[in-house]
N, C-alpha and C positions, 0 to 999 in steps of 0.2 A: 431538447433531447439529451447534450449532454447535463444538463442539471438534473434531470432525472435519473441520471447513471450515475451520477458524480456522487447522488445524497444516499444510495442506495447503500443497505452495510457490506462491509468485506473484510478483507484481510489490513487494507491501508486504513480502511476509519479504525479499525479495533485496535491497531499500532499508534495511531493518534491518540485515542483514549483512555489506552492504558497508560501509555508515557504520561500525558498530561493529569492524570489523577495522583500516580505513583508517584513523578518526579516534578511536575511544576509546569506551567504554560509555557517554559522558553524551551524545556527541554521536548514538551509536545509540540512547541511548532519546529522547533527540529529533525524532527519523525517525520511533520506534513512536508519541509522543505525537503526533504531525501526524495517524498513521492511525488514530489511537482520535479524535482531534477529526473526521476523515474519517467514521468509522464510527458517531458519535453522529448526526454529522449526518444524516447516511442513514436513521439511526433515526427520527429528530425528524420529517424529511421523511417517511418512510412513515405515523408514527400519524396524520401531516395531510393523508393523501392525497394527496401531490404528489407520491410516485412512481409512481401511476400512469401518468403523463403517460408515461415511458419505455415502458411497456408498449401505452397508446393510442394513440400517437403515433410509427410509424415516423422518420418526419423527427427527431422530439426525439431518439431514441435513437441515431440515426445520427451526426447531430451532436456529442452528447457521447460518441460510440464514434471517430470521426473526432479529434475532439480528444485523447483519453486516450490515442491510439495516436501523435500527434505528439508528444505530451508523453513517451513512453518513448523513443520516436527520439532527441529530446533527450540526455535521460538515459545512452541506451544510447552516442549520436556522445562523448558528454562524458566518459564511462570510459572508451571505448576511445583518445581524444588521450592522458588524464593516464596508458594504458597503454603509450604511443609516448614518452613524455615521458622523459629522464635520470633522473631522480627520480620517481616517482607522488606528485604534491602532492595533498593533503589538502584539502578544498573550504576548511576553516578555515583557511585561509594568512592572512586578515584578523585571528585570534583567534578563542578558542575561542567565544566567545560570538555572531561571526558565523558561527563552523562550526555551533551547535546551532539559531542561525536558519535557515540554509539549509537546516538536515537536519530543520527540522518545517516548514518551508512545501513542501520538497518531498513528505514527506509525506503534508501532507494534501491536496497536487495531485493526488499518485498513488492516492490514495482517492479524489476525490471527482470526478476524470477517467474514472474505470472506471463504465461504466452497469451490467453485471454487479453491482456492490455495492450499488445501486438496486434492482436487479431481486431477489436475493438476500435484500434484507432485506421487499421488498415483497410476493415469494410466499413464503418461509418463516415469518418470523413469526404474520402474522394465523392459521395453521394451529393454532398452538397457543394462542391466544387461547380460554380456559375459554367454553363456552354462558354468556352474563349479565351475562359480566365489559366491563367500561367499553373500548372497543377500544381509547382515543386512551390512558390510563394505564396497562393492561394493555402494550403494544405499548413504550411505552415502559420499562416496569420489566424487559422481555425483552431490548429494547436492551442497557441496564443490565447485563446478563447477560451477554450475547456479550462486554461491550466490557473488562470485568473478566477473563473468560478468557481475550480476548487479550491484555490487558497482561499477566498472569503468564507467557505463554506468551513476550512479546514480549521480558520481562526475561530469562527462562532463555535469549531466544537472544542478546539482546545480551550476556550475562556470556557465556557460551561463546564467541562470537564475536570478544568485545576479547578475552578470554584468548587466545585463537589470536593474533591481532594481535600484544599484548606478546612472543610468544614469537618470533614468526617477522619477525622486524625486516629481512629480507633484502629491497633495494628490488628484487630481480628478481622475491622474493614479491608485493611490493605491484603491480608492471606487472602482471605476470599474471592477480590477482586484477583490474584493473580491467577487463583484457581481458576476459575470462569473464562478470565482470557486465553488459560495454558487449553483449557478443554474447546474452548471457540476455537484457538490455531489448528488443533489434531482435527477436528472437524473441518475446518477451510483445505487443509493438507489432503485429508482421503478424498475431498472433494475433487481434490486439483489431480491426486493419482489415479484415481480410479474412475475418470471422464473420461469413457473411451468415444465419445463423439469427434465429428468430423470436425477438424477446425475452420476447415470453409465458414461452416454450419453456426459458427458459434456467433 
């Protein structure tokens, strides 16, 4: 179950994919390490019962659904200039070491901005929590679980993905792709604002 959810596209594969095409495989597992630190935490917070609060709490959920959708806007406005731009510069125009900061604090924004990952780890885990078993250790050893399949999964994409990059060096490649992912974010964003469903439900 979570490997089916984990391969599924979103907001965190497209942050993976574009980092690692635009800036290089370290700075793409950089991006995937932000949403595995994103997705532990999620974890942490479910076996402590604090994601409930998304689920009890219209207001809270709205809030952090409001927010996770202005934070793609961002994202999406900021590829689509660097795809208007003579050249598509690379977020690490500072060095590399501030391109793999920027691509893990974004991240773990774009993980821990999305209530859907809240929601997600809060009704699917406890379901498979064994009759006996401790919920707050159990819940977290399942974390554990998820957060390993997605990093294998996270690496097979960033190798594929800077592979592509090294090959295709043409900067009308590089505009284009930013375009695509700036218009993929504004999409993922009105998704996220304008889901008036019940987050029970989700």
């Amino acid at each position: 179950m979570a490997l089916l959810i984990n391969v599924a596209p979103g907001p965190d594969s497209l942050l993976v994919v574009r980092a690692s095409v635009a800036e290089g495989r370290r700075v793409g597992g950089a991006a995937a390490l932000g949403v595995l630190v994103g997705c532990a935490g999620w974890g942490v917070a479910t076996a402590a019962g604090l994601t409930a609060l998304l689920t009890a709490s219209r207001a809270a959920y709205d809030v952090l659904r409001v927010c996770g959708a202005l934070y793609l806007v961002f994202l999406g406005v900021s590829a689509l200039r660097r795809g208007r731009a003579d050249s598509a510069e690379p977020d690490g125009v500072g060095g590399a070491g501030r391109g793999r900061a920027v691509a893990f604090r974004r991240g773990v924004a774009t993980n821990l901005l999305n209530p859907k990952a809240g929601v997600f780890y809060m009704s699917l885990i406890p379901q498979f929590v064994p009759p006996g078993a401790g919920l707050f250790g159990t819940t977290l050893l399942l974390t554990a679980v998820d957060v390993v399949e997605l990093a294998l999964w996270y690496w097979m994409l960033a190798r594929a993905s800077s592979t592509l990059g090294e090959r295709v060096r043409r900067p009308a490649f590089r505009r284009r792709l930013e375009q695509v992912t700036g218009v993929a974010f504004l999409g993922f964003a009105a998704g996220l604002l304008f889901d008036r469903s019940a987050p029970s439900r989700l």
